[in-house]
N, C-alpha and C positions, 0 to 999 in steps of 0.2 A: 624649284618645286621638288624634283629630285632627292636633293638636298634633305627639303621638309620631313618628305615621305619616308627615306632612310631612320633619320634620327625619331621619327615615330615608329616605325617597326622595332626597332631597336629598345626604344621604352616599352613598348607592348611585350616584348621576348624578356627583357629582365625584368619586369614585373608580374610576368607568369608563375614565378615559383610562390610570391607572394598572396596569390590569387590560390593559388592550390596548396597554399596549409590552411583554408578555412574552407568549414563545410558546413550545410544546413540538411535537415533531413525530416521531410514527412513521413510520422508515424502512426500508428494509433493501435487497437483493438476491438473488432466488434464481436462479440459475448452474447447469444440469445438463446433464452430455451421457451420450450412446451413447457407447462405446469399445470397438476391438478391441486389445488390450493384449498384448505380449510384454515379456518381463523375462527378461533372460539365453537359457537355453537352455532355458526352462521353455516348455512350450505356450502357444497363444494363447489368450486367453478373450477375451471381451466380459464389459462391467462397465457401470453404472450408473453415473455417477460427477459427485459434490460437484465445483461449482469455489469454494469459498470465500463460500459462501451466508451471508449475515447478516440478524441482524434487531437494528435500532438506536432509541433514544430520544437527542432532543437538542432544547436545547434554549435559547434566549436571553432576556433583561431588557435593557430597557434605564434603568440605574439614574439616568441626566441627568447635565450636565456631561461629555457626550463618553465615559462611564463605562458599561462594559458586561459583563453577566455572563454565561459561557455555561457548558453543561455538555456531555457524551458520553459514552451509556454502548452498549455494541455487544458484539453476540453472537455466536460462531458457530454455523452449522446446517451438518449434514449431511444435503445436501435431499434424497439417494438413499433416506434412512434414517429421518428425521428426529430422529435421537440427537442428541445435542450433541456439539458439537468442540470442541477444547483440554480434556480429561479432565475434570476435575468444577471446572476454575474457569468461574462461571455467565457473570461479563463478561468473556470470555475477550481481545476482540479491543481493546478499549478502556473507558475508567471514569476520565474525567478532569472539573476543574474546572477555570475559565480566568477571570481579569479580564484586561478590556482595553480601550486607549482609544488617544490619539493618542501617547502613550510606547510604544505595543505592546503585546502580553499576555505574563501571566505565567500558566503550566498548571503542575498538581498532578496526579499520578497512574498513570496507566499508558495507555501506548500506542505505535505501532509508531514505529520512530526516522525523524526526518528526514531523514538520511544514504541511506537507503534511497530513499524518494520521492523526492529530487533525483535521482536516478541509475539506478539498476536499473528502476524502477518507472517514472518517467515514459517511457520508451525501447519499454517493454511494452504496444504498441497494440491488439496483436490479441484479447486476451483477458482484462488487468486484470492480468496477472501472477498468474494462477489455475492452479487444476487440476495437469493433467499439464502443459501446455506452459508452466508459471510458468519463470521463469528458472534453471535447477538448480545453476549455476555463479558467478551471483554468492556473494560472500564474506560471511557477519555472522554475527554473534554474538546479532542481535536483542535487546537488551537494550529491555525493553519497561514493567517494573513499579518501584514505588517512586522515579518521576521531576521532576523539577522544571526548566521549561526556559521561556525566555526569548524571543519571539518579537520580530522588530525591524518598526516600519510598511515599507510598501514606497515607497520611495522611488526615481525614475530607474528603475523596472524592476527593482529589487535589491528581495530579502527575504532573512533570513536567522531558522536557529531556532540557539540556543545552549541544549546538555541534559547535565544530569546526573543519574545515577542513587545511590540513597542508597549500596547495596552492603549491605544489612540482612544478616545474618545469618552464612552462609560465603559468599554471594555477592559478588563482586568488584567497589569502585566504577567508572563508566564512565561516558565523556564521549562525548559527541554531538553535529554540528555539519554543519548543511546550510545553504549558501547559492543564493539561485533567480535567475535575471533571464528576464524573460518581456517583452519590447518586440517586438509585430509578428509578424513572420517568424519569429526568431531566440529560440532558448530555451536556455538555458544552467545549469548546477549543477554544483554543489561538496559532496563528504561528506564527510567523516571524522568515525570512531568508535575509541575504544579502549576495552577492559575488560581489563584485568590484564596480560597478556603478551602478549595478542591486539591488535593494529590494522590497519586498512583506511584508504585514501582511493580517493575516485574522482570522473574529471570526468566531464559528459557536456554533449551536444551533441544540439540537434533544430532543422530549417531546415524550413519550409513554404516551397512552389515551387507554386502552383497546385493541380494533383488531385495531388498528389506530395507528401508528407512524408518526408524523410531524416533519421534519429537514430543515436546509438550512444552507449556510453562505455568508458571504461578504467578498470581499478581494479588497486589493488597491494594483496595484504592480505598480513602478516606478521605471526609468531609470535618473539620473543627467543628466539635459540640455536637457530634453523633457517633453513630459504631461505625467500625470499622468493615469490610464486605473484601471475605476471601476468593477470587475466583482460578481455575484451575482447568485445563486442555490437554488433552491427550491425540497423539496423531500418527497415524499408521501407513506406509505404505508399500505394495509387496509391485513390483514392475519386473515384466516380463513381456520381453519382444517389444510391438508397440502397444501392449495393453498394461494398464495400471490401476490396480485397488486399491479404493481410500477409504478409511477407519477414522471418524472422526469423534472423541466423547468429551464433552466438558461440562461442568456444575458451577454451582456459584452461590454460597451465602448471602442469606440477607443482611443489609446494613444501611445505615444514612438516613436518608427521609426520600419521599419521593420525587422531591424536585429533581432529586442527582437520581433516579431509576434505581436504586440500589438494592435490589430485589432480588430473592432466591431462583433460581432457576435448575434444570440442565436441559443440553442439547446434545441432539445424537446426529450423525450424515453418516449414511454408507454412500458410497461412490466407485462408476467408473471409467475411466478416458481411454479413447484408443485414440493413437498419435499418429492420423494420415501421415504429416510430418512434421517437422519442425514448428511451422508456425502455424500449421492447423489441423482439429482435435474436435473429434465425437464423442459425446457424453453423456451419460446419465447420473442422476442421485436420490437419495432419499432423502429429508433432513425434520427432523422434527424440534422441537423448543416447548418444554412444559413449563409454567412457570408457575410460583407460587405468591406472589406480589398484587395485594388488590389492585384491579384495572388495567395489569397485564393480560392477554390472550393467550390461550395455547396455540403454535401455527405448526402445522407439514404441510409438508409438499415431494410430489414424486415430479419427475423432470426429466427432460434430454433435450440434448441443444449442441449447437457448433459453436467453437471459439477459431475465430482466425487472427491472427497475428499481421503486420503488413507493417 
């Protein structure tokens, strides 16, 4: 029995190292604000209001030989309420699996497109691209589930993601494609997406200057057998200590027909966050959206709220 006991401790001590290159980690973010809200000609109300609250599992191995397995699976919460968001799919926000090493990773599954986060989303300082003040005029199709995409190492400052979606069922197949360069100062990206008759491209630009970050981008999205709809954002930020001002303007020509929204607009956010710390942040904003598109609404909203990080 001795014997037994040895040669089991002994498996237990070298299989320890094995054990401690993989890790899992509960994360997420809860995002709420106060709002006084108008929508058209309708009265004002105040609202409680969700910005995009999640609650996530992830998770890596490290399987040797430079070879590594990771996982993501992410929820959304409506932290006003605490119902669930995106209707009755439970991993609503992402559910993927990833091998990867010094060729790059390969992901299986579902989750939000790269074309997006190169572009729209990194330019979106004040608030994550959340809530009311999230971007309303960028273009996509979000094509999010049933995916398989190709991540390249980063190299010189470049990275790039290459995606396709299967197109299961009557859904339409769609390609996906974001390229990043991130050196210093200067940050740069490239999107484009297509699904069926629908595509988008867009560059964008963000320069640090000291207390001062300047960003913006441009994008074209079009529909086969309509016009074309130019949209365009501008993004400002001046940080000092733990306080930081956000400058947000963007517009948008009309184009396409209404099934794709492709309606003229602009939207304007002033913003401000003081950064208790790292992972949690006091806020306020302004953000308004006029549009010109029959059976679009005009909306503002004035706001303040806590984001915590965990």
């Amino acid at each position: 029995m001795k014997k037994i006991a040895l040669v089991a401790a002994l498996a237990a001590i070298s299989a320890a190292p094995a054990f401690a290159q993989s890790s899992v980690t509960l994360w997420g973010r809860i995002n709420t604000t106060v709002e006084s809200q108008k929508t058209g000609s309708q009265d004002r109300i105040v609202r409680v209001q969700n910005n995009s609250s999640r609650l996530g599992f992830k998770g890596t191995e490290d399987l040797g030989g430079g070879l590594k397995a990771s996982f993501s699976l992410e929820h959304g919460v409506n932290s006003d309420s605490g119902t669930a968001s995106g209707g009755n799919t439970f991993w609503n926000r992402a559910s993927w699996v990833q091998l990867e090493g010094a060729f790059g990773g390969v992901r299986l599954g579902k989750w939000f497109p790269g074309s997006y986060f190169a572009t729209a989303d990194y330019v979106s300082m004040h608030n994550h691209d959340t809530g009311t003040s999230a971007d309303a005029l960028y273009g996509t199709q979000f094509t999010t589930n049933n995916k398989v995409s190709y991540f390249t190492p980063t190299v010189s400052g470049f990275n790039a993601e290459v995606g396709v979606a299967a197109g299961e069922g009557t859904a339409p197949r769609a390609w996906d494609l974001a390229v990043n360069y991130d050196m210093g100062p200067l940050h740069a990206g490239f999107g484009y997406e297509k699904v069926g008759i629908y595509k988008q491209f867009a560059v964008r630009g963000l320069y640090e200057l000291g207390a001062f970050t300047f960003g913006g981008y441009y994008q074209r999205e079009e529909v086969s057998g309509f016009k074309s709809r130019d949209v365009g954002r501008l993004a400002a930020m001046y940080a000092v200590g733990q306080s930081e001002f956000h400058l947000n303007v963007g517009g948008s020509k009309s184009g396409g027909n209404g099934a794709f929204r492709l309606g003229g607009a602009k939207q304007y956010t002033l913003g401000y966050n003081y950064n208790l710390s790292k992972r949690t942040k006091v806020y306020g904003f302004y953000t308004k959206t006029d549009y010109n598109a029959p059976g679009q609404l005009d909306f503002n909203s004035l706001a303040v709220g806590v984001r915590h990080n965990f």
